[in-house]
DSSP file (Angstrom, degrees, kcal/mol; ACC not computed):
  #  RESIDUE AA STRUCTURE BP1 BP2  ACC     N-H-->O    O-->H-N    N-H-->O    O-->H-N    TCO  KAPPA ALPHA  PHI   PSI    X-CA   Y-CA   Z-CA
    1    1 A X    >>        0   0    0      0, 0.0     4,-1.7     0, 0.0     3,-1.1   0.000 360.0 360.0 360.0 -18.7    0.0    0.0    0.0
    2    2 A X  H 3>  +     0   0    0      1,-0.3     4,-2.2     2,-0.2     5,-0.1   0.532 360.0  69.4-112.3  23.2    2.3    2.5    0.6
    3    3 A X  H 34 S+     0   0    0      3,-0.1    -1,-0.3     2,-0.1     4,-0.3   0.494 103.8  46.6 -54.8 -27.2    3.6    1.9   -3.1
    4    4 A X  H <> S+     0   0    0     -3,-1.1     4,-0.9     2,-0.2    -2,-0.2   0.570 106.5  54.0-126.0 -40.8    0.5    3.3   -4.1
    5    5 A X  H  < S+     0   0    0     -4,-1.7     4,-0.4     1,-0.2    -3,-0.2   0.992 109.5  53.9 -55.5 -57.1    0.4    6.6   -1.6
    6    6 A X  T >X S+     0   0    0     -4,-2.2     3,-2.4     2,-0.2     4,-2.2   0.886 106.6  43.4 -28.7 -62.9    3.8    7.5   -3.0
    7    7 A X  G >4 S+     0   0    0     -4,-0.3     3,-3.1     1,-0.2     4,-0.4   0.664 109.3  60.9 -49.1 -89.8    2.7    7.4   -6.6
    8    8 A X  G 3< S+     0   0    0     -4,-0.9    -1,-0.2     1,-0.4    23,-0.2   0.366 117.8  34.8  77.9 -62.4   -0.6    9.5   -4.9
    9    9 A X  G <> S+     0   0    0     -3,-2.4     4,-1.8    -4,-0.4    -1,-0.4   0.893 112.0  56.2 -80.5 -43.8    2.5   12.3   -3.9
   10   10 A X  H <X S+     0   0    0     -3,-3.1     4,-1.6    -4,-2.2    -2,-0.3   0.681 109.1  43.4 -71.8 -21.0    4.4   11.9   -6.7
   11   11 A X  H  > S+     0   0    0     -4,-0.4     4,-1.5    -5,-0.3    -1,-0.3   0.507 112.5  63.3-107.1 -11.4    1.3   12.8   -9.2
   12   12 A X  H >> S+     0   0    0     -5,-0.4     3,-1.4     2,-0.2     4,-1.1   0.921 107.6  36.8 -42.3 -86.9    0.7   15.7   -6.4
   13   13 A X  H 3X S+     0   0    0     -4,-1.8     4,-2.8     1,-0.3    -3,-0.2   0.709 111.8  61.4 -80.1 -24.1    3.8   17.3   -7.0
   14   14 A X  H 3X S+     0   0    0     -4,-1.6     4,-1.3    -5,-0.3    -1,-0.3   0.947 116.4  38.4 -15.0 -72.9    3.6   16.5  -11.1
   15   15 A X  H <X>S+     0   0    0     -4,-1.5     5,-1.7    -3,-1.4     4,-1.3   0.671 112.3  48.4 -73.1 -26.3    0.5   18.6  -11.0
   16   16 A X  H  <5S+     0   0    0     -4,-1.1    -1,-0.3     2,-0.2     3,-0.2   0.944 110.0  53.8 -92.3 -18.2    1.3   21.2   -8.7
   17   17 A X  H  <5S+     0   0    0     -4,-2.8    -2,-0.2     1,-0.2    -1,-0.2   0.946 107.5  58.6 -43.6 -54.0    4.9   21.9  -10.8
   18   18 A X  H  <5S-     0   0    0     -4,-1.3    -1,-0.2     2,-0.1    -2,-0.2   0.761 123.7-114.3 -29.8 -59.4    2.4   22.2  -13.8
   19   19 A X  T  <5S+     0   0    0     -4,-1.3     2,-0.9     1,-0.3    -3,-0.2   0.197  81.0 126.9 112.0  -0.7    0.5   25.0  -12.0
   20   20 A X     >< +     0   0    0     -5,-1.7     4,-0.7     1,-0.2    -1,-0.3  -0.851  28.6 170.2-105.2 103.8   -2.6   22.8  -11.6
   21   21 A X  H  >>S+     0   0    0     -2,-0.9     4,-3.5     2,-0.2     5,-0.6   0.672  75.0  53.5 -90.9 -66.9   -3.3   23.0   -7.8
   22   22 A X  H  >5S+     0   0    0      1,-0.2     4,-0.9     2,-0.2    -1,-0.1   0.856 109.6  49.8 -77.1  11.0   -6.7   21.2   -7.9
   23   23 A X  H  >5S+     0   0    0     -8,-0.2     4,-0.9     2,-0.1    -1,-0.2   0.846 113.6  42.0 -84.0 -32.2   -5.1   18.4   -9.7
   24   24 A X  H  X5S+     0   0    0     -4,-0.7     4,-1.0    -9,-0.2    -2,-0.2   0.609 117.5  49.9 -92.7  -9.6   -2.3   18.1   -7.1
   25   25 A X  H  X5S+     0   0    0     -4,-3.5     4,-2.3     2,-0.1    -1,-0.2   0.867 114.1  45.3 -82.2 -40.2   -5.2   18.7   -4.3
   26   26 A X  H  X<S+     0   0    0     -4,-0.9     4,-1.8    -5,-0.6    -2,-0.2   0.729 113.6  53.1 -53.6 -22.8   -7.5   15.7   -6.2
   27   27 A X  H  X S+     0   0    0     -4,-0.9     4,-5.5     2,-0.2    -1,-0.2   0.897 113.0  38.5-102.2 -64.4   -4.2   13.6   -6.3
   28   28 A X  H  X S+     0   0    0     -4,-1.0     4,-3.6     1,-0.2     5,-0.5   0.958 113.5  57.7 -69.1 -16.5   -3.3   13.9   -2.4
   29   29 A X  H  X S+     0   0    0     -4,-2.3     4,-2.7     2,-0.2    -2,-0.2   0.981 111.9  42.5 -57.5 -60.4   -7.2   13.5   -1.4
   30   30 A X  H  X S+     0   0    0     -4,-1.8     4,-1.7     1,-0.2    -1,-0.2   0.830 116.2  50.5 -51.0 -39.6   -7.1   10.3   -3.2
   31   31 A X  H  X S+     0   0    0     -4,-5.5     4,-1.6   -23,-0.2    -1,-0.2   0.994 108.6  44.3 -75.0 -46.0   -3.9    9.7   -1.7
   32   32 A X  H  < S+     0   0    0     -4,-3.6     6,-0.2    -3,-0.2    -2,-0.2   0.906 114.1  55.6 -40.8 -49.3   -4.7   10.4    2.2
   33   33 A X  H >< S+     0   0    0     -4,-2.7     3,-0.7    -5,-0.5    -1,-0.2   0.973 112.1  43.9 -49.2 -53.3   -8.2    8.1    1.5
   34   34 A X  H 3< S+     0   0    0     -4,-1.7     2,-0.7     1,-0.3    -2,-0.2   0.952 130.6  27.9 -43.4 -90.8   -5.7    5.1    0.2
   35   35 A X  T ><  +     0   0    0     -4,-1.6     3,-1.0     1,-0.2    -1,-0.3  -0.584  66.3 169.9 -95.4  69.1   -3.5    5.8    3.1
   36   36 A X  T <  S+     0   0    0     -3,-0.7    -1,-0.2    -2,-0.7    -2,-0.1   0.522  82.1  48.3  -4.4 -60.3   -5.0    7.2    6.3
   37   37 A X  T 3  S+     0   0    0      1,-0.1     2,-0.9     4,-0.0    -1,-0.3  -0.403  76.3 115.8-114.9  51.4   -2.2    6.8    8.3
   38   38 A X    X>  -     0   0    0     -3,-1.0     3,-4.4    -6,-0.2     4,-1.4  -0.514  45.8-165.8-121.1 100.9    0.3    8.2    6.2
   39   39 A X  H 3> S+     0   0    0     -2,-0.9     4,-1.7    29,-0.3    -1,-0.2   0.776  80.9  54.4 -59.5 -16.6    1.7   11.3    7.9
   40   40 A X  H 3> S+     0   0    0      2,-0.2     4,-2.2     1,-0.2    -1,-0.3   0.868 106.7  49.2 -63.7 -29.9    3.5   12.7    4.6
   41   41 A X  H <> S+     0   0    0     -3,-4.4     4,-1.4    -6,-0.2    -1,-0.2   0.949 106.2  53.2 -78.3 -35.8    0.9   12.6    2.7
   42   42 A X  H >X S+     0   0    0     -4,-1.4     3,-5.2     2,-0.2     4,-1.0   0.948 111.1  48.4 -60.3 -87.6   -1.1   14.5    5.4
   43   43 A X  H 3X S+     0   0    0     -4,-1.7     4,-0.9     1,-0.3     5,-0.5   0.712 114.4  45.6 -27.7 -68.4    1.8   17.6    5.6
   44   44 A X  H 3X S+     0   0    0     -4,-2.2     4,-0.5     1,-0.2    -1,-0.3   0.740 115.5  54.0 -68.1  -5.8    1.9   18.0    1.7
   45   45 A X  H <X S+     0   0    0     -3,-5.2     4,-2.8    -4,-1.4    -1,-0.2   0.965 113.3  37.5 -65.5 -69.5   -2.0   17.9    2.2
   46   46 A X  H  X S+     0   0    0     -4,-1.0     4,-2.2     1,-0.2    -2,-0.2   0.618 115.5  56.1 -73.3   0.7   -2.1   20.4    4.5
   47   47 A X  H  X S+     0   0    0     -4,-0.9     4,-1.4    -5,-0.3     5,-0.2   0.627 104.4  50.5 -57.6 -40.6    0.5   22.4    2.8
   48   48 A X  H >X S+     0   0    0     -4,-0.5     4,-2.2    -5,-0.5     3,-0.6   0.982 107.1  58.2 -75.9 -43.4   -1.0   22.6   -0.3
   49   49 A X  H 3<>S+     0   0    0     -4,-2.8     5,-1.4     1,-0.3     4,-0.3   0.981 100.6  53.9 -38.6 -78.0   -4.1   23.7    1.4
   50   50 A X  H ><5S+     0   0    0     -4,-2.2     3,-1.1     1,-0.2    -1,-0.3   0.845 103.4  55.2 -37.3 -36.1   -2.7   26.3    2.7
   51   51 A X  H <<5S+     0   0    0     -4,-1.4    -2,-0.3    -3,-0.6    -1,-0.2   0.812 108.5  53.9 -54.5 -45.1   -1.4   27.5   -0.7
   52   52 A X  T 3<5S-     0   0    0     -4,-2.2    -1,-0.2    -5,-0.2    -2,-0.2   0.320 117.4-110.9-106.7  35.9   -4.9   27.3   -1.8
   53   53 A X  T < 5S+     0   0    0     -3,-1.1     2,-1.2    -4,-0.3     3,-0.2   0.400  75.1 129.7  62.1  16.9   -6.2   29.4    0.8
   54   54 A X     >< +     0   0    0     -5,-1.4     4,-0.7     1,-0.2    -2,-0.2  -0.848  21.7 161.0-100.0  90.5   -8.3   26.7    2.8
   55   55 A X  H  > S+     0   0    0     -2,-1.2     4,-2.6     2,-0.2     5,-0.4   0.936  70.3  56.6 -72.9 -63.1   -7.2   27.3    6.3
   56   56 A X  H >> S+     0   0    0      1,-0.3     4,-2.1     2,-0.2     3,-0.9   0.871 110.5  44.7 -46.0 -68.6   -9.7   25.7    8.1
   57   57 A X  H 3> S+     0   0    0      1,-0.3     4,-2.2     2,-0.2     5,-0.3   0.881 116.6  56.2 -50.3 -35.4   -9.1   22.0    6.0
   58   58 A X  H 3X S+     0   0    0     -4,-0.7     4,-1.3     1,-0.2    -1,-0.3   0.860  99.9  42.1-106.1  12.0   -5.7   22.6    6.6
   59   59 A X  H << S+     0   0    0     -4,-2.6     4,-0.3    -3,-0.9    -1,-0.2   0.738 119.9  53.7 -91.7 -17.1   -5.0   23.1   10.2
   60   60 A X  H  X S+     0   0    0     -4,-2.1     4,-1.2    -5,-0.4    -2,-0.2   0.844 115.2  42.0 -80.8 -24.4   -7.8   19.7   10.3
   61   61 A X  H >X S+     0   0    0     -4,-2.2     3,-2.8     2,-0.2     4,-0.8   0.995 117.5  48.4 -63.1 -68.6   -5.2   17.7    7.6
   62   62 A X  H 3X S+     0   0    0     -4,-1.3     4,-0.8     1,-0.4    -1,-0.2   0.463 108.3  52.2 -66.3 -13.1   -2.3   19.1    9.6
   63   63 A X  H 3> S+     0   0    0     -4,-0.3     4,-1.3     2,-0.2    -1,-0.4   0.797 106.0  52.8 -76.4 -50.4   -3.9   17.9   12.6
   64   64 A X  H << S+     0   0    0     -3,-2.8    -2,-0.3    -4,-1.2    -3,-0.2   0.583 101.6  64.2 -34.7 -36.8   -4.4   14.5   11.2
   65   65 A X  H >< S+     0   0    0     -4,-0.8     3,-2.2     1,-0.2    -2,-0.2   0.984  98.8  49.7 -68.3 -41.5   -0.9   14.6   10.5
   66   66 A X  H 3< S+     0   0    0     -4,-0.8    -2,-0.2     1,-0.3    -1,-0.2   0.829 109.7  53.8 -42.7 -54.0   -0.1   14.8   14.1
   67   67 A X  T 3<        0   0    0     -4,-1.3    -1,-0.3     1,-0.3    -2,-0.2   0.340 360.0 360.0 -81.1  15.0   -2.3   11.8   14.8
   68   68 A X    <         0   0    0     -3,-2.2   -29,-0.3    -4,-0.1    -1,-0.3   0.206 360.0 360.0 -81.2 360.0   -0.8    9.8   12.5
């Protein structure tokens, strides 16, 4: 499984180099769901979030990360 989060991050940061932010936001939602407890994916979650002005989802991702 966590073969499959990576890829999950790895098509994140494809998309958000691209400029495409809600692809690289669709990519780590898919990835977090896949892997729950995977606290990397949770930081670039809530990082990106922040980037895309969603404070509220990301201090609860970033929060997740913690409980990871």
């Amino acid at each position: 499984m966590e073969v499959v989060s990576s890829a999950w991050g790895i098509i994140a940061n494809l998309e958000a180099a691209q400029g495409n932010l809600d692809g690289a936001l669709f990519a780590l939602e898919r990835g977090v769901k896949a892997s729950p407890y995977n606290r990397k994916l949770w930081i670039e979650y809530a990082e990106l979030l922040g980037h895309a002005d969603n404070r509220p989802l990301a201090i609860q991702a970033s929060y997740k990360a913690l409980q990871s």
